[in-house]
C-alpha positions, 0 to 999 in steps of 0.5 A: 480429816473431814468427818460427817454425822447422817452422810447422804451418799447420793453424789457419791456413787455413780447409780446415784442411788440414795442413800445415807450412813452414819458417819462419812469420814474423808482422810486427807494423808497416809498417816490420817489412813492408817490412824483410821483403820486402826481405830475402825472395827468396822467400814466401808471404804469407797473412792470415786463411787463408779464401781459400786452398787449401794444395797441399802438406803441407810448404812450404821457401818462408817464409810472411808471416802477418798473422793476429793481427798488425798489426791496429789499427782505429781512428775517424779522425773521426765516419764514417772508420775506419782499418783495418790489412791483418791486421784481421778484417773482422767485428772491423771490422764490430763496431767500426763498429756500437758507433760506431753506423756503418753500411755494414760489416753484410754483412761482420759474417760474412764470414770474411776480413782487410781485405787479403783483402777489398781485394784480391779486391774482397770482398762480397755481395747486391750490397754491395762493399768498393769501395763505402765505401772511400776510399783504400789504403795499400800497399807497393810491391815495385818500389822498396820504398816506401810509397804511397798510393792513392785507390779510383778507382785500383784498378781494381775488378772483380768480386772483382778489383782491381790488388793482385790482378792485380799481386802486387808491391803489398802491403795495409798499411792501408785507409780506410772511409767510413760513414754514421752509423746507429742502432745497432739497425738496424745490429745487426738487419741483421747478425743477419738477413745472419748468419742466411741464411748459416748456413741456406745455408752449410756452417758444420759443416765446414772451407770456404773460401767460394765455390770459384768466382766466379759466371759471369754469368747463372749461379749456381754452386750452382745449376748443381751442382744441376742436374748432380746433382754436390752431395755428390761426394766426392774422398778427404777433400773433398766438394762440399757437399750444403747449397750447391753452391758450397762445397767442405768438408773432411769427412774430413781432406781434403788440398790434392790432394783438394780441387783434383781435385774442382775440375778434375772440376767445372770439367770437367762444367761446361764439358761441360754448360753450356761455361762456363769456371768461374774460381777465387775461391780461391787456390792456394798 
């Protein structure tokens, strides 16, 4: 296991917000996992970094960072995949399409680990991380033991699941299952779902996807729009003026300028529409 004293936790969130903790601490196995958290009384616990917003420039709590580490994906059989909780969920996506597998397209750009995506239920147009997954393998926190759960047991919602609501049970593993494709189909609709994003995302400026998830009947982008609020800037953040849902860091934002843009707009929208606008992203 690799561990860093002072870390700079820049690189390592997608707002590059910078910022530093005590201690950084990158475990390479399950046991490494477990050993960890039984002997932590304190953390944080990130994987990519693309769904979280940093609050603070210097952080005494230790981080558990898989990013990089404990990452294997693996063929169980002709449309099984094996994915650790650090894996990328676009290397995973790639792995599927050279096995000519398909159900991973939408994910191909979708900047998140497979952790993040089974713990917030991640997904688009539709598609969900529920809807090819099999079961989960978790550390469960109460009796330091590792278990085992079926898909039917999560619980999913809409960017919701239990190891949401429930923060002592940590991903370690997920099983996938496909449907064997042709490796050209399966490359088409990741180029096109790749294309439409970079003509509507803000890909020029450090983000970390949709701020808030999308109330029912609405769409977020739409009703900035419509309240003229795209292109509002609080110190370095600034609601994008390309989508209305995205929050950029355009000018060496820091955590406090990004969440005072977020309460001003939850704000107006709750003025305007009374809808009480709920985070996607997670404050640490």
């Amino acid at each position: 296991m690799k561990k860093y004293k002072n870390f700079d936790l820049t690189n390592y969130n997608s707002y590059r917000i910078k910022a530093r903790c005590t201690t950084a601490y990158f475990p390479e196995t399950e046991l490494e996992i477990s050993l960890l958290f039984q002997e932590l009384e304190q953390y944080y616990l990130i994987g990519s970094g693309h769904n979280i917003i940093l609050s603070k420039s210097y952080y005494d709590t230790p981080f558990i960072i898989l990013n990089g580490n404990l990452n294997s994906i693996e063929l169980i059989n002709t449309h099984i995949i094996a994915a650790s909780a650090g894996s990328m969920m676009w290397d995973l996506s790639n792995f599927a399409l050279e096995n000519s597998l398909s159900g991973l397209e939408i994910f191909n750009d979708i900047p998140s680990s497979v952790g993040g995506a089974v713990v917030m239920n991640a997904g688009a147009s539709g598609e969900e991380i529920k809807d090819i997954l099999l079961n989960v393998r978790y550390l469960d926190l109460e009796d330091c033991k590792i278990k085992e759960i079926s898909k039917n047991e999560i619980n999913f919602e809409y960017r919701n699941s239990i190891f949401q609501k429930y923060r002592n049970k940590i991903v370690l593993k997920a099983w996938l299952e496909l449907k064997t494709g042709n490796k050209k189909d399966i490359k088409n609709k990741m180029d096109f779902i790749k294309s439409q994003r970079w003509i509507k995302q803000p890909r020029d400026f450090p983000n970390a996807g949709s701020v808030f998830k999308r109330p029912k009947g609405f769409y977020v982008g739409t009703i900035m729009e419509h309240l003229n609020l795209k292109g509002l800037k609080i110190g370095g953040a600034m609601l994008s003026n390309k989508h209305g849902g995205f929050i950029i860091n355009y000018n060496n934002a820091t955590g406090k300028d990004i969440l005072e843009l977020i309460s001003f707009l939850k704000r107006v929208v709750k003025e305007h529409y009374n809808i009480e606008l709920e985070l996607e992203q997670q404050i640490i």
